[in-house]
mmCIF file of the C-alpha atoms, coordinates in Angstrom:
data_MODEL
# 
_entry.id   MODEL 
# 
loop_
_atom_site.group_PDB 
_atom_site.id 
_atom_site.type_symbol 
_atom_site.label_atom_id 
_atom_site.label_alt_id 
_atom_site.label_comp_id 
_atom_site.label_asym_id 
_atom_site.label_entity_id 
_atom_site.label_seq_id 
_atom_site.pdbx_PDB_ins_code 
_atom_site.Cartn_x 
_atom_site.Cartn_y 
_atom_site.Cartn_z 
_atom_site.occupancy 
_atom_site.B_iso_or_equiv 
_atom_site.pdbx_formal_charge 
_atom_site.auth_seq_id 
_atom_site.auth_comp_id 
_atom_site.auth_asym_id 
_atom_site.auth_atom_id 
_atom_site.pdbx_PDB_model_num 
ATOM 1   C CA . UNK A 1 1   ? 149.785 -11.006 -16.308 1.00 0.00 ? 1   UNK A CA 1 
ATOM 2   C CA . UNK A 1 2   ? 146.779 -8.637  -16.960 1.00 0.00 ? 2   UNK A CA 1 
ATOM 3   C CA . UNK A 1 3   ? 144.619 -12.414 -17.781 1.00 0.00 ? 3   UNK A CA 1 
ATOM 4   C CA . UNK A 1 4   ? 144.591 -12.736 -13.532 1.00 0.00 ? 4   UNK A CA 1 
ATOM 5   C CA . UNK A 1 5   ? 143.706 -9.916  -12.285 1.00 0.00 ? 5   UNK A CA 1 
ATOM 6   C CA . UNK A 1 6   ? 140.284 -10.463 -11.038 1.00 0.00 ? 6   UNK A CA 1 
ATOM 7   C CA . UNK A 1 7   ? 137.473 -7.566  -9.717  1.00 0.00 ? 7   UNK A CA 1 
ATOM 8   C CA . UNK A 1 8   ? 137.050 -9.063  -6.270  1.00 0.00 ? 8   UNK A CA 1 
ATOM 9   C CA . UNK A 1 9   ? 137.520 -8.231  -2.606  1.00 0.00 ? 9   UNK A CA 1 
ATOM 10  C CA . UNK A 1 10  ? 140.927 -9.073  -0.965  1.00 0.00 ? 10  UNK A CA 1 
ATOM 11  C CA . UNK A 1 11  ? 139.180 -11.164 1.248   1.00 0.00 ? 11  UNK A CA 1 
ATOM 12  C CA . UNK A 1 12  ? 137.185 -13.122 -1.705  1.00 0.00 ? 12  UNK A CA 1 
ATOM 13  C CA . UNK A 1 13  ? 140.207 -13.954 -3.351  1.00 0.00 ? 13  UNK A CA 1 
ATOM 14  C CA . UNK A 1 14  ? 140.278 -17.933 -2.371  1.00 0.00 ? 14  UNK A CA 1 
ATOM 15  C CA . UNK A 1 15  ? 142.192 -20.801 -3.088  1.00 0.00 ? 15  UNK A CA 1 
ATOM 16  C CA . UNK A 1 16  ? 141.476 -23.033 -5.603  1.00 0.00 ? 16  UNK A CA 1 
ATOM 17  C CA . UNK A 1 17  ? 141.375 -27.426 -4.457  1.00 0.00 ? 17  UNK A CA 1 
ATOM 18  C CA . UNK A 1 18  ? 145.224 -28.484 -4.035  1.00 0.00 ? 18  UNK A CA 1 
ATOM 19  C CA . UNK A 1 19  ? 145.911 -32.072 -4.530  1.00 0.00 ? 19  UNK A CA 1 
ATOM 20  C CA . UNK A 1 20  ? 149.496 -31.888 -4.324  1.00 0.00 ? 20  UNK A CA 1 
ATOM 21  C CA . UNK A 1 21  ? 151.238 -31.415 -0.723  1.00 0.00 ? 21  UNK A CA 1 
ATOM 22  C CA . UNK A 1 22  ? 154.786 -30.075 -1.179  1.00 0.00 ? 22  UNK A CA 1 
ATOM 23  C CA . UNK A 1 23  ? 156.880 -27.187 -0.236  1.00 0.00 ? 23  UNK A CA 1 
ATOM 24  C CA . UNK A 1 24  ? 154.571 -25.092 -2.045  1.00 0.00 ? 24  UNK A CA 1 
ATOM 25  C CA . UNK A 1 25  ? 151.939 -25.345 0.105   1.00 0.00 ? 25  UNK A CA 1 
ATOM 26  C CA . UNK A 1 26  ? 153.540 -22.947 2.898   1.00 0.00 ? 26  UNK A CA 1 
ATOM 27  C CA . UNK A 1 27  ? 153.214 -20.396 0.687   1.00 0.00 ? 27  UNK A CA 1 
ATOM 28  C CA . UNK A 1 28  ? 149.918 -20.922 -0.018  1.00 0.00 ? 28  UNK A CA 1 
ATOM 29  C CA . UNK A 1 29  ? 149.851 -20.940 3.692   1.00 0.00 ? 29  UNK A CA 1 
ATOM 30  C CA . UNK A 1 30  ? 151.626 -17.825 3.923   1.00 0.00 ? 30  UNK A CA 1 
ATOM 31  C CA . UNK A 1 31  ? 149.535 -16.058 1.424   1.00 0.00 ? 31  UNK A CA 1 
ATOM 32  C CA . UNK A 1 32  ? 146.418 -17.120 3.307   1.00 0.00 ? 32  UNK A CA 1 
ATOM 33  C CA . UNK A 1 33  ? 147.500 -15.098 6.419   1.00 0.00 ? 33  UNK A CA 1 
ATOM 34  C CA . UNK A 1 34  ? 148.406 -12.278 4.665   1.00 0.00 ? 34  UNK A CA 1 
ATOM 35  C CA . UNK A 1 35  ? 144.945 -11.841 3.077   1.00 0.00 ? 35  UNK A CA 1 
ATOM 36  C CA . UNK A 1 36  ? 143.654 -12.472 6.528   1.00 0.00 ? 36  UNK A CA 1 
ATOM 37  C CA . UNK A 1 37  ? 145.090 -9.345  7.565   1.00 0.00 ? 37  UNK A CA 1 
ATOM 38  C CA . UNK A 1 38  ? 141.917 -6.606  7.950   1.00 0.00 ? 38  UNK A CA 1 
ATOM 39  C CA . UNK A 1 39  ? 142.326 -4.289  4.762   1.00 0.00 ? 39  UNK A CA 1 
ATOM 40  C CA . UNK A 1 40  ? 139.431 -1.879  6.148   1.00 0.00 ? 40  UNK A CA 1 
ATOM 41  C CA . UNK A 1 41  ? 142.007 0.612   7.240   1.00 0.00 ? 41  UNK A CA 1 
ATOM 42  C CA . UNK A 1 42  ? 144.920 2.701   5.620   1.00 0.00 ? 42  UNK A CA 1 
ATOM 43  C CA . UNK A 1 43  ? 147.842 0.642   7.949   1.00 0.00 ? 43  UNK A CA 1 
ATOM 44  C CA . UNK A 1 44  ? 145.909 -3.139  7.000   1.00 0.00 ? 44  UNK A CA 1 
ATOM 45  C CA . UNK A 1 45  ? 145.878 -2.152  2.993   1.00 0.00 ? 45  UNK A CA 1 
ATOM 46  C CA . UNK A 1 46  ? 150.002 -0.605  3.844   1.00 0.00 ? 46  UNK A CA 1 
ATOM 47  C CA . UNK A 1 47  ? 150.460 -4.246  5.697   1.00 0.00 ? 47  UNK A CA 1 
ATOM 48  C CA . UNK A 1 48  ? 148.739 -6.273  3.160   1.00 0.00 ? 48  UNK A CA 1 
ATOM 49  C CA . UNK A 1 49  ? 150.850 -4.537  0.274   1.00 0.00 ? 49  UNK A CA 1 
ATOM 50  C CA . UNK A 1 50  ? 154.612 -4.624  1.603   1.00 0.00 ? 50  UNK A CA 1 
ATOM 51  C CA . UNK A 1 51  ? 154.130 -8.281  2.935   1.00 0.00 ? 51  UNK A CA 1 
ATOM 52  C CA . UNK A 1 52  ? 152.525 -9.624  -0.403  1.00 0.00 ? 52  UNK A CA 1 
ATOM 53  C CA . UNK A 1 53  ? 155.218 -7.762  -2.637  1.00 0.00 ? 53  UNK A CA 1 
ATOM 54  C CA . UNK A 1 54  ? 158.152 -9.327  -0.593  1.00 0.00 ? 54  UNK A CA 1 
ATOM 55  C CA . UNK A 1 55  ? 156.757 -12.610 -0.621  1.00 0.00 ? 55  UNK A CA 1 
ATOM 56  C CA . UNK A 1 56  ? 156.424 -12.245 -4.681  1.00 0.00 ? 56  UNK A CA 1 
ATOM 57  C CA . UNK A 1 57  ? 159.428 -10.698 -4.694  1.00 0.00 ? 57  UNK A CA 1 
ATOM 58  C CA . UNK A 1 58  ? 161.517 -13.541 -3.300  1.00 0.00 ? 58  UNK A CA 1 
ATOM 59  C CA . UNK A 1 59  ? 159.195 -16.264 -3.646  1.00 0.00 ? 59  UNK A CA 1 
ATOM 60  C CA . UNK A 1 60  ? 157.087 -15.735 -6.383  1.00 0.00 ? 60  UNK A CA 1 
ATOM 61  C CA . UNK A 1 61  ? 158.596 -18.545 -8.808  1.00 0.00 ? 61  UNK A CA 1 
ATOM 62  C CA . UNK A 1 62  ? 158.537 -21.300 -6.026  1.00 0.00 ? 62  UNK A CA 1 
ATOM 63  C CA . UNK A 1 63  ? 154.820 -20.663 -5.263  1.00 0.00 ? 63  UNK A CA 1 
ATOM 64  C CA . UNK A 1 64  ? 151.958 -22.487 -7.419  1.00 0.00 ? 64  UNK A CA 1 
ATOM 65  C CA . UNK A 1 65  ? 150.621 -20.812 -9.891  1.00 0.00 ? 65  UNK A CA 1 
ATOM 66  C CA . UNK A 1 66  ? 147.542 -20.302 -8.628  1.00 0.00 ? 66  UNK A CA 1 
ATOM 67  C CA . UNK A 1 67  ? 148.666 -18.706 -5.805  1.00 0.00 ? 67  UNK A CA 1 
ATOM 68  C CA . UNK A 1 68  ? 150.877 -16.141 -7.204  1.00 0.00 ? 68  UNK A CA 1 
ATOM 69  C CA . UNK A 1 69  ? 148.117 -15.495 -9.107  1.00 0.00 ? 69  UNK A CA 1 
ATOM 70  C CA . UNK A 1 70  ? 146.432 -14.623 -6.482  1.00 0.00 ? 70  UNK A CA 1 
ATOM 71  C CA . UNK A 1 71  ? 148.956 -12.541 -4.709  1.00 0.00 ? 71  UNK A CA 1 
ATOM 72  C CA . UNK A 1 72  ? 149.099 -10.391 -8.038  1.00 0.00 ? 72  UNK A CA 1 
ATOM 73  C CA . UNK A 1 73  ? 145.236 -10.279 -8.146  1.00 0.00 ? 73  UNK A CA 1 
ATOM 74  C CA . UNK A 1 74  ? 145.064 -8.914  -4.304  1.00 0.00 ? 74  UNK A CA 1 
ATOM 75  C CA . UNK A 1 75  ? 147.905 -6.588  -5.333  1.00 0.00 ? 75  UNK A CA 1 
ATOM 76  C CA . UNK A 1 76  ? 146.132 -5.110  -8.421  1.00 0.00 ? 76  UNK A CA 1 
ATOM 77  C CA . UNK A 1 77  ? 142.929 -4.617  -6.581  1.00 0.00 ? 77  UNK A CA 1 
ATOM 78  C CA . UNK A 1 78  ? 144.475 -2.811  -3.314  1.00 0.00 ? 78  UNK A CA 1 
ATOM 79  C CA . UNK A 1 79  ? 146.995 -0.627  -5.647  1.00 0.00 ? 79  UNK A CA 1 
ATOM 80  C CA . UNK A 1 80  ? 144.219 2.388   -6.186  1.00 0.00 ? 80  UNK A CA 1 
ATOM 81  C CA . UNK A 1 81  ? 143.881 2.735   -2.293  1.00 0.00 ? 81  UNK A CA 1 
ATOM 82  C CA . UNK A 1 82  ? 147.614 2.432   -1.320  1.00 0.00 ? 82  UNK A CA 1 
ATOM 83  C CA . UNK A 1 83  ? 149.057 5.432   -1.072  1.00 0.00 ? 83  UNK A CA 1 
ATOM 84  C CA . UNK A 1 84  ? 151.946 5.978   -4.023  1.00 0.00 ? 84  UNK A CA 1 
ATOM 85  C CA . UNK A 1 85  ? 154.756 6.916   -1.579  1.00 0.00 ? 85  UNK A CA 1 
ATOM 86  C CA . UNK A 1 86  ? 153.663 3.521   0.305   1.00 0.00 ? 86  UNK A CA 1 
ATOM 87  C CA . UNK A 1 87  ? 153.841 1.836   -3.250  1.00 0.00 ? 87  UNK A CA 1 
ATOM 88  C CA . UNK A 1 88  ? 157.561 3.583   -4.067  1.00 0.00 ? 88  UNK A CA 1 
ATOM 89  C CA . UNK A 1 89  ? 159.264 3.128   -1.092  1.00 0.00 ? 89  UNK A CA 1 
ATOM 90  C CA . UNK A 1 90  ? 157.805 -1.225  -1.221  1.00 0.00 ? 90  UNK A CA 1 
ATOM 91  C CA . UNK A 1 91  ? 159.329 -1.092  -4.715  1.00 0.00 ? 91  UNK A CA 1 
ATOM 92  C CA . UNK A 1 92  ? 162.935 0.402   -3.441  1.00 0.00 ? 92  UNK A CA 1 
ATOM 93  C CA . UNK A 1 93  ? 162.916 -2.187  -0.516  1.00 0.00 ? 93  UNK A CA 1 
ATOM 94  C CA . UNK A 1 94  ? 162.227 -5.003  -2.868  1.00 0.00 ? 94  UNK A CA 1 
ATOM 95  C CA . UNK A 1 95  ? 163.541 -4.565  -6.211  1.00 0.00 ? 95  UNK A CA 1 
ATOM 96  C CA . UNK A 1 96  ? 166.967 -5.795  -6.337  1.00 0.00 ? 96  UNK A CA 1 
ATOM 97  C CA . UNK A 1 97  ? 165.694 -8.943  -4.693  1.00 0.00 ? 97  UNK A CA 1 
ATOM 98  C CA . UNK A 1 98  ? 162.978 -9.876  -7.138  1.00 0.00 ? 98  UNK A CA 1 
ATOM 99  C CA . UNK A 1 99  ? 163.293 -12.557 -8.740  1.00 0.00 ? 99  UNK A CA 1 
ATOM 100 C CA . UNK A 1 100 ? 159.713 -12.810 -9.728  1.00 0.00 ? 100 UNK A CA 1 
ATOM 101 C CA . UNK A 1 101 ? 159.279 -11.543 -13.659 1.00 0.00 ? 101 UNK A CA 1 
ATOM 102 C CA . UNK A 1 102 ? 155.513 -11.232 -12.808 1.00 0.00 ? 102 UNK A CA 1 
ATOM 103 C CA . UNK A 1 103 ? 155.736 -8.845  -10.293 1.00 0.00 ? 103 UNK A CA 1 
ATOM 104 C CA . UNK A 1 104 ? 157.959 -6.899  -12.074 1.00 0.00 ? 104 UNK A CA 1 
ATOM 105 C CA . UNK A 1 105 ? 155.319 -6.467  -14.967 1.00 0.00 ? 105 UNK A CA 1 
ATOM 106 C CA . UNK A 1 106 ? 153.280 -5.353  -12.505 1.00 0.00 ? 106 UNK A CA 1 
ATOM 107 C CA . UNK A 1 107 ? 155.317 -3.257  -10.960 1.00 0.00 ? 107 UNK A CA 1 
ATOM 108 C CA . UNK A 1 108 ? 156.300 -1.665  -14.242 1.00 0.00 ? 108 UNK A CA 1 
ATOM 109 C CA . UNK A 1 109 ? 152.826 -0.794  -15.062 1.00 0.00 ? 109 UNK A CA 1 
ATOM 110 C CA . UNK A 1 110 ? 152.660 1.756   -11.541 1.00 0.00 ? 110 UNK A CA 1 
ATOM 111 C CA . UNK A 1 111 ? 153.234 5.116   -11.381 1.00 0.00 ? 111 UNK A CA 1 
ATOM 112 C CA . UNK A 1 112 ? 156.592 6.661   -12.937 1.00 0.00 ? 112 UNK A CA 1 
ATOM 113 C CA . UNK A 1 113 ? 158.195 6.921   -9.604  1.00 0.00 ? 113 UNK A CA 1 
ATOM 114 C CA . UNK A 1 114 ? 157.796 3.561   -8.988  1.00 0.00 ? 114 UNK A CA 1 
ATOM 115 C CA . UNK A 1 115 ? 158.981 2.167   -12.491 1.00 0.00 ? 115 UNK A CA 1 
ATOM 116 C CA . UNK A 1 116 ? 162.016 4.679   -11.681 1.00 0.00 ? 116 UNK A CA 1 
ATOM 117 C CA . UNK A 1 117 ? 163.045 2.773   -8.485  1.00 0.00 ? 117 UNK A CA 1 
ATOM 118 C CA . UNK A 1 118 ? 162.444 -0.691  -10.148 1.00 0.00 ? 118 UNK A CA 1 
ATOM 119 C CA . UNK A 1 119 ? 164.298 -0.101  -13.089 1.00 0.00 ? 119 UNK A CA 1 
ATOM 120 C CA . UNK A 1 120 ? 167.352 1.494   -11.211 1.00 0.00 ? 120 UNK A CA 1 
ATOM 121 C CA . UNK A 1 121 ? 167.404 -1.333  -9.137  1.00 0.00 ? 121 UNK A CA 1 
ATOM 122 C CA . UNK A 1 122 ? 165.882 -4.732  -10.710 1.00 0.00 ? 122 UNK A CA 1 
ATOM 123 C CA . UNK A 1 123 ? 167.976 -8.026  -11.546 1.00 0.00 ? 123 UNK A CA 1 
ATOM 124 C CA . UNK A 1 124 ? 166.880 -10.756 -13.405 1.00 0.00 ? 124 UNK A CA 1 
ATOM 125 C CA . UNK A 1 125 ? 168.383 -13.556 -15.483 1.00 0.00 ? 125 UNK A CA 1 
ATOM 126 C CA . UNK A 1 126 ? 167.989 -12.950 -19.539 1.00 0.00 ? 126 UNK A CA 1 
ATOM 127 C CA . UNK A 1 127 ? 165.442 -15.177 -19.777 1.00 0.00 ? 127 UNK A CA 1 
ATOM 128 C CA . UNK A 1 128 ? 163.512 -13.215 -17.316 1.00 0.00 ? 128 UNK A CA 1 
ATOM 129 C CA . UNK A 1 129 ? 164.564 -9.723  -19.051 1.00 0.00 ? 129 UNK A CA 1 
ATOM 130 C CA . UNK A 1 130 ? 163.460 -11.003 -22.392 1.00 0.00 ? 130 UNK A CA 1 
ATOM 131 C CA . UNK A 1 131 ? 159.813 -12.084 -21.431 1.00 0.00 ? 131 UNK A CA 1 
ATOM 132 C CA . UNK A 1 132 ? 159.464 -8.869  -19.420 1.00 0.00 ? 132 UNK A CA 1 
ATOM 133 C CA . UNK A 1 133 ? 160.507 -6.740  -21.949 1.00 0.00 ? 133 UNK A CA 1 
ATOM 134 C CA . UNK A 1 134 ? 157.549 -6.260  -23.755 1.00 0.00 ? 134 UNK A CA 1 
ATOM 135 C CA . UNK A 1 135 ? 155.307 -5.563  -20.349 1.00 0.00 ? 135 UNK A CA 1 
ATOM 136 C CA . UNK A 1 136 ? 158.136 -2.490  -19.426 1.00 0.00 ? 136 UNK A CA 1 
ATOM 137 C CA . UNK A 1 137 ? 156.530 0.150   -21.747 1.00 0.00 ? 137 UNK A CA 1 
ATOM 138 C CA . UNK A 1 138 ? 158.793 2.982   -23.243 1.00 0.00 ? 138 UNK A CA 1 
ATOM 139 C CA . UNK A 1 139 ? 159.479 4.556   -19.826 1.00 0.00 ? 139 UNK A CA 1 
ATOM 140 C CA . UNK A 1 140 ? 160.862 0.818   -18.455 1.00 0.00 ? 140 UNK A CA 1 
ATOM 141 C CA . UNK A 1 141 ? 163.223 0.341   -21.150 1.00 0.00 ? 141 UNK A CA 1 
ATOM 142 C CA . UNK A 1 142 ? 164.242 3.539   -21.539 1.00 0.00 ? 142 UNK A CA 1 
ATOM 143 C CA . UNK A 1 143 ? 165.214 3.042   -18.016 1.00 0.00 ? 143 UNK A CA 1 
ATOM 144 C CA . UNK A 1 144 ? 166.912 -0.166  -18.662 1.00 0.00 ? 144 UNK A CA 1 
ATOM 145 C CA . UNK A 1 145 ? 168.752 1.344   -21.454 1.00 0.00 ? 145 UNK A CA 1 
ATOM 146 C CA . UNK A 1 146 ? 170.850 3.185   -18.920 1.00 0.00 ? 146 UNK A CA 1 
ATOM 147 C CA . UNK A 1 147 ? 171.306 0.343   -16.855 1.00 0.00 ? 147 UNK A CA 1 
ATOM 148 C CA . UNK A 1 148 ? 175.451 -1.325  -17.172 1.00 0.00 ? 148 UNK A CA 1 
ATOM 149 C CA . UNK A 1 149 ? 176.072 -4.747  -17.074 1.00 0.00 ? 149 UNK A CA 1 
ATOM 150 C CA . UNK A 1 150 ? 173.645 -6.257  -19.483 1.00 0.00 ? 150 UNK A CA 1 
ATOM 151 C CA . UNK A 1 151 ? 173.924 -9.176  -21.625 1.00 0.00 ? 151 UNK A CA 1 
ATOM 152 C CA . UNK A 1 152 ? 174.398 -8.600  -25.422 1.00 0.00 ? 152 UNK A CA 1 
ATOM 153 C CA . UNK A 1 153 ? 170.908 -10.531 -25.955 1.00 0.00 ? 153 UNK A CA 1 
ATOM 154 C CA . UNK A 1 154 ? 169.308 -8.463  -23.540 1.00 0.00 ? 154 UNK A CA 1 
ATOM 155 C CA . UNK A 1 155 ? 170.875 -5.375  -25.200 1.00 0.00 ? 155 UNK A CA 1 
ATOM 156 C CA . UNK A 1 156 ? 170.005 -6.430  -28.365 1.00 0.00 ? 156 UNK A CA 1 
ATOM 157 C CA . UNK A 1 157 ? 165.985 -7.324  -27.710 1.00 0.00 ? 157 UNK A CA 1 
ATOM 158 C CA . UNK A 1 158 ? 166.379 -3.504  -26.064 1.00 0.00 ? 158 UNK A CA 1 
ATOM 159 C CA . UNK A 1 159 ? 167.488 -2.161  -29.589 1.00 0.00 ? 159 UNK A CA 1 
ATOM 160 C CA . UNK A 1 160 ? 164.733 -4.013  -31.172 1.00 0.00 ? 160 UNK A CA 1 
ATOM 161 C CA . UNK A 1 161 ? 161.733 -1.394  -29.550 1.00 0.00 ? 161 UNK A CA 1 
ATOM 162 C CA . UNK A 1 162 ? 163.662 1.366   -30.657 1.00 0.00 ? 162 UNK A CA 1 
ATOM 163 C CA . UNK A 1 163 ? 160.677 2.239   -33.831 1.00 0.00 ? 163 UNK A CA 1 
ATOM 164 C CA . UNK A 1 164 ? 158.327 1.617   -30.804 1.00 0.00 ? 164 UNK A CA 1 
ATOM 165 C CA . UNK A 1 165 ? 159.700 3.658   -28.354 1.00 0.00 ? 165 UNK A CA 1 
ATOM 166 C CA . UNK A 1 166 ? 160.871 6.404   -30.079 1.00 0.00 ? 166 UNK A CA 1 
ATOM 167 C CA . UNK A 1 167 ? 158.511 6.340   -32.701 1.00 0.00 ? 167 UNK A CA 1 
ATOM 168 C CA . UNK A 1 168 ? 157.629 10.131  -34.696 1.00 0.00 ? 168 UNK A CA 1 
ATOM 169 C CA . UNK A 1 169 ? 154.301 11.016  -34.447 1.00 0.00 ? 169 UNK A CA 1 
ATOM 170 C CA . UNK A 1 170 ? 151.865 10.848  -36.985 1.00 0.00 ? 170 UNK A CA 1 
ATOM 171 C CA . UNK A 1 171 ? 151.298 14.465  -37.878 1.00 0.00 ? 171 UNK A CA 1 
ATOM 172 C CA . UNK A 1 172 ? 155.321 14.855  -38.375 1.00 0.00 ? 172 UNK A CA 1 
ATOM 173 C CA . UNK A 1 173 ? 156.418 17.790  -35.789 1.00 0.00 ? 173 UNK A CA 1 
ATOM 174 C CA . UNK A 1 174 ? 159.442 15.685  -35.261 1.00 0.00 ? 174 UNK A CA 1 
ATOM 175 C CA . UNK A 1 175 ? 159.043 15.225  -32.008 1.00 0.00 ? 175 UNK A CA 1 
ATOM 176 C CA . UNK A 1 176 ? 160.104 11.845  -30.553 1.00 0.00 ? 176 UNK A CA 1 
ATOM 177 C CA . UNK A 1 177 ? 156.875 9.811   -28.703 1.00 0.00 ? 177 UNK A CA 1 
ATOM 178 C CA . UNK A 1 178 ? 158.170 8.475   -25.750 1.00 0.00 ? 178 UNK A CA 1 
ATOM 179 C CA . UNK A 1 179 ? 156.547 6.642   -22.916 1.00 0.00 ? 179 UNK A CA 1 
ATOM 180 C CA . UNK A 1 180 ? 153.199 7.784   -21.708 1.00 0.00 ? 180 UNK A CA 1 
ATOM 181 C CA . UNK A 1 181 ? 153.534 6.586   -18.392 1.00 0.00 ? 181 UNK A CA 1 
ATOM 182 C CA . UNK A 1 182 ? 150.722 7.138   -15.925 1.00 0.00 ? 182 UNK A CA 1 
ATOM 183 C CA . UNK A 1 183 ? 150.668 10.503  -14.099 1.00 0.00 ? 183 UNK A CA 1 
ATOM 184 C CA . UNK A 1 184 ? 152.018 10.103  -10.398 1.00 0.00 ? 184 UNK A CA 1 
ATOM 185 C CA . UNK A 1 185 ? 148.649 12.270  -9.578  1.00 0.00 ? 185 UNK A CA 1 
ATOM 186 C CA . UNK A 1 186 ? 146.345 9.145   -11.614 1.00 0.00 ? 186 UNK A CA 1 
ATOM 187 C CA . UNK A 1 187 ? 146.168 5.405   -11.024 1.00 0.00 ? 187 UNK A CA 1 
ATOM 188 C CA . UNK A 1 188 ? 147.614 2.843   -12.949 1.00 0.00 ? 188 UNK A CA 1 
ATOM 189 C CA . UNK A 1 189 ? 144.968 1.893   -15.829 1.00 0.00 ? 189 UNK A CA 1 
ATOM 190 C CA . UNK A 1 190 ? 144.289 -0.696  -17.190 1.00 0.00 ? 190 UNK A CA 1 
ATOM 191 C CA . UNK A 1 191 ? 146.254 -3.164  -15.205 1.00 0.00 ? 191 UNK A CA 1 
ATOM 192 C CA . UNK A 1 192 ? 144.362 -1.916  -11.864 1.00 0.00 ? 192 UNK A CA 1 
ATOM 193 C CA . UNK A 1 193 ? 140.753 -2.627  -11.621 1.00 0.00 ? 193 UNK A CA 1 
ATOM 194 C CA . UNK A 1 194 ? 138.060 -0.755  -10.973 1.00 0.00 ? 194 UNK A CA 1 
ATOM 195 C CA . UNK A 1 195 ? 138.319 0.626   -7.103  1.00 0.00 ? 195 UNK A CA 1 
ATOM 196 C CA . UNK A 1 196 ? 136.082 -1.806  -5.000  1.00 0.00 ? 196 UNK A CA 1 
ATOM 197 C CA . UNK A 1 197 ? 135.617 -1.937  -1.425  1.00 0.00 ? 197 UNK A CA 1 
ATOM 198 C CA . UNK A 1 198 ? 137.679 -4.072  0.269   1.00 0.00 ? 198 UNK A CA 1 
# 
């Protein structure tokens, strides 16, 4: 999902020509009065964040793609300025309702504490858990490893990053390399971009 994120303003974020009228379009609808929402303050960028992740969340694969795009593109530009325990506690609210394998890249590319409460918590089909598992990192499926429950394939695609995730290092101390996830004290990099003002 890193191909959408875009270096914009919330507010600049805008919606490309739709031709098509269907269900889809309330949530382009939806979307448009959430980035609508004033994200000059601390509580607007909070507001802006929970409502977008919850609508991705649960309705992520029956918007267009445009506009989840979007949503994930306002997401990745307010992330720096929302406060982490804002970010972990959206995560814990959401997670076992996501649906949305996009989100949950994105999600997996946060802070430790939030890959913690997504991993502990997130459900997807196998199809969904196979084209995610590459975006998890070391510190997602290492997570997911101590998850019950999961399908043999999934299981098996898990045993497959073994060399990558507990790969030796080069200079041979024998110590295992596992994930480097991004400090809780630091901002996700590179999926966020460069702080702008909103």
């Amino acid at each position: 999902i890193n191909g959408i994120y875009r270096k914009r303003p919330v507010h600049d974020i805008r919606a490309p020509y739709k031709k098509e009228v269907s269900a889809s379009v309330r949530f382009d609808d939806r979307l448009e009065t959430v980035l609508r929402i004033d994200a000059g303050s601390d509580s607007g960028r909070a507001a802006i964040w929970r409502q977008l992740i919850d609508m991705l969340a649960q309705s992520g694969n029956s918007m267009t793609v445009a506009a989840a795009s979007r949503g994930l593109a306002a997401l990745a530009i307010l992330r720096p300025d929302v406060p982490l325990d804002v970010r972990v506690a959206t995560t814990r609210a959401v997670a076992a309702r996501c649906t949305f394998a996009p989100l949950a890249a994105f999600l997996a590319s946060d802070s430790p504490s939030v890959i913690t409460e997504l991993m502990d918590r997130l459900s997807l089909s196998d199809a969904s858990w196979l084209a995610l598992l590459p975006d998890l990192g070391p510190l997602g499926r290492s997570k997911l490893r101590r998850r019950h429950g999961l399908s043999l394939p999934v299981r098996r695609a898990l045993h497959s990053f073994g060399t990558v995730d507990f790969a030796l290092p080069s200079h041979g101390s024998g110590e295992q390399v596992q994930s480097q996830p991004v400090d809780d004290a630091q901002e996700p990099s590179p999926a966020s971009p460069a702080k702008e003002p909103l």
